[in-house]
N, C-alpha and C positions, 0 to 999 in steps of 0.2 A: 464781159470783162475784157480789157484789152488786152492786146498781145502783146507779151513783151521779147521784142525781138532784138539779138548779138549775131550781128552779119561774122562768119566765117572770111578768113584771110583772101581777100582778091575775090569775094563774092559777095553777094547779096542774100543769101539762104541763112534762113535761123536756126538755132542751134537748139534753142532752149523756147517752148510757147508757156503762158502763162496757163495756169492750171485753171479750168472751166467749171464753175461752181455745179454739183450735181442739186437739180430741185425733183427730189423724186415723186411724185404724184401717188396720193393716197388712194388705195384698194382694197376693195372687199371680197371675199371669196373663202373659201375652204382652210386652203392656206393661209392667210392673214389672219383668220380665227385660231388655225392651233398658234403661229406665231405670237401672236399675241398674247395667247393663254400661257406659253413659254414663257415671256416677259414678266408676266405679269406672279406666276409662280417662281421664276428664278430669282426676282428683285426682292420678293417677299421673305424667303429664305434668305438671302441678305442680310436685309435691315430691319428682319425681326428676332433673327436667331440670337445676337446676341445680348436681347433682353428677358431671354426667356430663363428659368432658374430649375437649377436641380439640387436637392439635397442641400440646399440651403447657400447656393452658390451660382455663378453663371454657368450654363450649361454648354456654352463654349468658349472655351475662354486659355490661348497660344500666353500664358502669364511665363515672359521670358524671365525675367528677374530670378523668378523663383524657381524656376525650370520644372514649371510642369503646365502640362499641357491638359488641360480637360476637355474631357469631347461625352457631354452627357455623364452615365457611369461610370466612363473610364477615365484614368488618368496616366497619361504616355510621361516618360523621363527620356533625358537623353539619351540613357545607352540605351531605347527604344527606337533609332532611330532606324533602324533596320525595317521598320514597320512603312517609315514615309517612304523610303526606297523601293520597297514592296508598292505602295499605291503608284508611285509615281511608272512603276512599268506597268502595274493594271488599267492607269489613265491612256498607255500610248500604246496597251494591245487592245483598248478597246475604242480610239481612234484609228486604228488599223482597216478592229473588226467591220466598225458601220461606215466608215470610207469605201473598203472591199462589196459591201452590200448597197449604200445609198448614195454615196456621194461624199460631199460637203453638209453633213447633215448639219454640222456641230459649227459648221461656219454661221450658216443659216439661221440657227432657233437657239443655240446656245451657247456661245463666245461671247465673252462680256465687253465685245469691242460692240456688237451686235444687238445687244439686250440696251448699251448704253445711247447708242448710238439712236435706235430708237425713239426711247424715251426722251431725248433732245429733242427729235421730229415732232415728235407730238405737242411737249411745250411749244416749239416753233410754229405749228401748223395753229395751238391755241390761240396766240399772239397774232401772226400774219396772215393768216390766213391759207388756204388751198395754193396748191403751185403755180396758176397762174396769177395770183394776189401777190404772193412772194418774190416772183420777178419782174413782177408791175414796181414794187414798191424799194425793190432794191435798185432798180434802175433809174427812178426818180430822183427829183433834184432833197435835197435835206430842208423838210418843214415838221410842223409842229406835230403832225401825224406821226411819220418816218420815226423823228426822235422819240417819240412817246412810245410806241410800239419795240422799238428796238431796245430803247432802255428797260421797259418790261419783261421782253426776252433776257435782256443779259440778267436782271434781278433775276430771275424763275434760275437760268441755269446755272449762274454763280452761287446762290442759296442750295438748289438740288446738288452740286457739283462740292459744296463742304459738308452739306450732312453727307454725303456718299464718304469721305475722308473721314468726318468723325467717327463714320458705323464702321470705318475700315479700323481705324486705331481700340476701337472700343471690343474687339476680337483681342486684340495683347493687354489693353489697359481697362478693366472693370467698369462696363459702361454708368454703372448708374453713379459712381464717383468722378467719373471722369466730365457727366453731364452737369454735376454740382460745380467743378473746375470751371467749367464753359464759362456757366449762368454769373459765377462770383469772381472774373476774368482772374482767376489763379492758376492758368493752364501751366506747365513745364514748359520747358523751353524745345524738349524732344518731343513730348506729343502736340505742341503749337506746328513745329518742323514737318510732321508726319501730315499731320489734318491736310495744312495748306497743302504739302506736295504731294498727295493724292487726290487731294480736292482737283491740282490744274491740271494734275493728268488726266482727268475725269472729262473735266473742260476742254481742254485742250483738244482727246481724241473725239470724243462725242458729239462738239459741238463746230468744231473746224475741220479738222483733219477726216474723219468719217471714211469715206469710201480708199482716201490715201493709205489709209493703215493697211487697211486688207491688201491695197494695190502692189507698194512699196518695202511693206516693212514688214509685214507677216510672210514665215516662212513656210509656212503651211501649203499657200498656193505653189509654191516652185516645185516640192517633192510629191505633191498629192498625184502625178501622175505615175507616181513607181506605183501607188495603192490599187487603182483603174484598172481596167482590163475592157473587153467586149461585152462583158457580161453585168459589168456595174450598173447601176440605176442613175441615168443625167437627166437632166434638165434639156432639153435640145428643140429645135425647131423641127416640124415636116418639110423639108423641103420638097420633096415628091407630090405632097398634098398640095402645099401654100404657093409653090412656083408656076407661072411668073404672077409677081405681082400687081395687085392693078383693082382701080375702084370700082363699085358693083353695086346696082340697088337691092337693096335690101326682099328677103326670099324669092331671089332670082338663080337659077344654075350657074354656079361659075364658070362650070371647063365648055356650058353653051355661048359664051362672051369670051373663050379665049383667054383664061385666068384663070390664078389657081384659091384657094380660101382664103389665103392674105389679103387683105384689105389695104393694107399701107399706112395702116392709120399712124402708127407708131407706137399704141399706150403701151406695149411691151418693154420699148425704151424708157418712157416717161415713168411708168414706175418702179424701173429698176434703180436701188439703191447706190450702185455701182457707176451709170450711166452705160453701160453697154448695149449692145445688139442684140442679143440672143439668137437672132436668125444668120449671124455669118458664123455660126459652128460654137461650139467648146471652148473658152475662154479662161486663163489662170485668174481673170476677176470678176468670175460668175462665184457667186457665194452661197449659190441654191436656196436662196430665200422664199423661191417659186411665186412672188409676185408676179413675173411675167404671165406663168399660167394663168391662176387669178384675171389678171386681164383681159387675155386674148381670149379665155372661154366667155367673158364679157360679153367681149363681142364679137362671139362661135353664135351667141345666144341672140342675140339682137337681128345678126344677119338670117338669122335660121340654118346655119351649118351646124355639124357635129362639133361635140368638141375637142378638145387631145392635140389641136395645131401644134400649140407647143404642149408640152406635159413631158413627165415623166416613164424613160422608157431607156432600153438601151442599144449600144451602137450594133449589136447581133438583131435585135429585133426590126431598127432601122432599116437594116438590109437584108430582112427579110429569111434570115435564118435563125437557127433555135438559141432560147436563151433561158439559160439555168441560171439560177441564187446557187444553189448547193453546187460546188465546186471545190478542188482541194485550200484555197488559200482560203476560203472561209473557213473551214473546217480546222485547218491548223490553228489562224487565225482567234477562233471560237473554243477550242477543247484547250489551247495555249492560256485564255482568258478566264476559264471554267474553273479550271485547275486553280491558277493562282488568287480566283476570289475564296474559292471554297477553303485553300490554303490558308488562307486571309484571315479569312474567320473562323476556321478552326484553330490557327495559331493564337490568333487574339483571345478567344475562349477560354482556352488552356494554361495563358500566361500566367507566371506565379508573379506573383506580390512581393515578393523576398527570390533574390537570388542570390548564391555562393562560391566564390570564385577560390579554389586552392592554388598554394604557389610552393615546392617544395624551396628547404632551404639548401642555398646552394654551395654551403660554404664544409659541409661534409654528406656523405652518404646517412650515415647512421651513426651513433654513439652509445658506447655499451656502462653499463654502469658500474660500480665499483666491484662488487660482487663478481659482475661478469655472466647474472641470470636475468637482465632484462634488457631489453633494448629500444633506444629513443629516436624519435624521427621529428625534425620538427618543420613546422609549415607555418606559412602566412595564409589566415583567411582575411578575405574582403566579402564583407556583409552588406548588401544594396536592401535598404528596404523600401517597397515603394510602393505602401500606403501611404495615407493618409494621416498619420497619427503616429505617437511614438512606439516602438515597442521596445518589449523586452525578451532577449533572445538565450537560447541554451544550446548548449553545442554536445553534441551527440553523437560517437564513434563505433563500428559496426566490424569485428574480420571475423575468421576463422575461430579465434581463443578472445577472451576477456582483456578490452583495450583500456587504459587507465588517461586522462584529461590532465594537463599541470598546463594553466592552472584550471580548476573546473568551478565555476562561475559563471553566473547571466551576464548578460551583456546589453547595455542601453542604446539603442541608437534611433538619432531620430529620424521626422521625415524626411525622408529623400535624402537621407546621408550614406555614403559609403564609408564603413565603419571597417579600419584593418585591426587587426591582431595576430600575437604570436601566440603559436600555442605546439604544445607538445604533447606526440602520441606515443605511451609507452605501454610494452608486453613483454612476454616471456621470450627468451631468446631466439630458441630451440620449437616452440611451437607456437606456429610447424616450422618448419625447416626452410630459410631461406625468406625469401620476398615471395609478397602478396597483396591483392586490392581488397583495396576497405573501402568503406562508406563512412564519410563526413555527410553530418547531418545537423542544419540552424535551425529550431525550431522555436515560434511564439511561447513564450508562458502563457500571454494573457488568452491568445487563440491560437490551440492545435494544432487547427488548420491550416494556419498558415507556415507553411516550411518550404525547405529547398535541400537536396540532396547530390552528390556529388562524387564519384568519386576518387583516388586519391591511392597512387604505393607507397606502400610499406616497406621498406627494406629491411632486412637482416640478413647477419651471416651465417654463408653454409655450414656443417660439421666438415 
């Protein structure tokens, strides 16, 4: 690619060089097998989840309209929103937790810049062939070949790149209607909006930008070094072993030639997705995809050396002092993360189906009756039901002496409505004596079981 060079004022020095296309060279090994398998299960949970049905409905299915959210069994409302807030700190203590322990695991095997990015490579590599076919043919002149190949690629990723945006939309909009829309071009003009603009951002990062995203734009790389420590698990070169570098034939001693088990070859670069070194140290655009390794044990195996040149290992062990996993940030890290899943899912378990919010009325304390032997209190309840289905609700009062309901009537409210009402608590003056808490209680007619409880003062006056 040529350079494209802006001389600096009174100089000749560029400011800015043209970005050098990364062609990463395909690998096999240990790694590239779990990678892959990574891929290959992350993509599938995907773009098959949300075809799949529960109880007679999509079993995942963000339906904003209606404002509910189904996720298999359950079905979240907004004022559950407390729930996403809750994952959303379990997702970033447990990118903490396996940083503190591995690295860049989540860069590597499971980031959808990563998974997508991929799978681009591979149509690509189906198309043009291996990397040196690929830069053979991008650097040639435009014939019948070039065009035919190239336009094939762009077919495969432009195709790949909107079903990805349809199976994105089809999470908020009912995929199997939304697919009849597709087929009978009756799409909306919002889920047409959405297709395309996640379809190019699909395109766009996966199949151009790739190693740029990681480089530039994710911020992942710039903080990952507060998570680090001596003890973390990297990606790194031997230098002690592989130095200096230098060619060798093949099952000959290297430090008897004056060289260390570096070869020079370079596959460590070539299949790095990144384009980086690996051997000039720890890098903010090392992604731990551990391609390198992969490689270099390649050719550990070919030369007849051990393998581990480069591998997985940390900067205590490097130089040759002790190195623990169990350390206090892991621990905090880990019992911090423990805590709020098991939270998670005990809170989730327990969630009622109907909640009851009281609000006293603000406009007196209490009011006594004509007589002057009972006294009234009155409240707003807000009745959230949030099942599935209508119900019908009874409102149910609990203190010390016999509480009386005005007015005392079921109450209809439907799905996912927040239902208010006034309603008035009336007792005995005098018993007992003063102010007290009671229990407000919404209970199903049609099922028991489903209720919500609360409670709520009473006020009355002293003797």
């Amino acid at each position: 690619m040529n350079e494209v060079r802006i001389p600096m004022h009174g100089s000749g020095q560029s400011l800015y060089v043209a970005h050098e296309k990364v062609y990463p060279r395909e690998v096999d090994g240990r790694f590239a097998k779990l990678r892959t398998l990574s891929v290959w299960v992350l993509l599938g949970i995907y773009y098959l989840l949300p075809w799949l049905n529960w109880n007679g409905r999509q079993a995942v299915l963000f339906d904003l309209p209606a404002r509910k959210f189904f996720i298999f069994g359950l079905v979240f409302w907004p004022q559950d929103f407390i729930f996403l807030t809750w994952l959303l700190i379990i997702a970033a203590l447990a990118l903490f937790f396996f940083t503190a322990i591995g690295g860049r695991l989540w860069c590597g095997y499971a980031c959808p810049q990563t998974v997508w990015t991929e799978t681009f490579l591979w149509m690509e590599r189906f198309v043009e062939g291996d990397r040196t076919a690929r830069q053979k043919l991008d650097r040639g002149p435009w014939n019948s070949e070039k065009l035919v190949k190239k336009g094939l690629k762009q077919v495969l990723w432009v195709s790949f790149a909107l079903w990805t945006g349809f199976t994105f939309v089809g999470f908020f909009v009912p995929i199997r209607p939304l697919l009849g829309e597709v087929l009978s071009f009756t799409l909306g003009g919002w889920e047409t909006f959405w297709i395309l603009f996640y379809g190019f951002a699909t395109y766009g990062n996966a199949g151009y930008l790739r190693e740029q995203v990681c480089k530039y734009m994710c911020p992942y790389a710039r903080f990952q070094s507060a998570m680090f420590d001596h003890d973390t698990l990297i990606i790194t070169y031997d230098t002690e072993r592989g130095e200096p570098r230098g060619p060798r034939k093949r099952g000959t001693d290297a430090r008897s030639q004056g060289v260390g088990d570096c070869i020079d070859c370079t596959w460590c670069v070539q299949v790095c997705p990144t384009g980086i070194d690996i051997r000039q140290g720890l890098q903010i655009e090392c992604i731990a995809c551990a391609a390198c390794i992969d490689a270099c044990d390649d050719v550990m195996d070919k030369m007849g050396s051990p393998r581990g040149l480069i591998r997985y290992t940390t900067q205590n062990a490097l130089e040759h002092k002790p190195s623990r996993v169990a350390r206090p940030r892991v621990f905090i890290y880990g019992g911090l993360l423990s805590a709020l899943v098991v939270g998670f899912v005990v809170t989730v378990a327990m969630r009622s189906p109907v909640s009851l919010d009281v609000l006293r009325d603000r406009n007196s304390l209490f009011r006594l009756t004509d007589d002057g032997n009972q006294v009234d209190n009155v409240y707003t309840l807000r009745i959230l039901n949030k099942t599935e289905s209508e119900q019908h609700f009874r409102i149910e009062a609990h203190g010390s002496s016999p509480l009386t309901l005005l007015p005392e009537r079921d109450y209809v409210v439907a799905s996912g409505d927040v239902y208010s009402l006034p309603l008035r608590v009336r007792r005995a003056t005098y018993d007992p004596v003063g102010p007290e808490t009671i229990q407000l209680t919404v209970r199903s007619v049609d099922n028991a079981t489903l209720h919500a409880t609360t409670d709520a003062r009473f006020l009355a006056p002293a003797r």
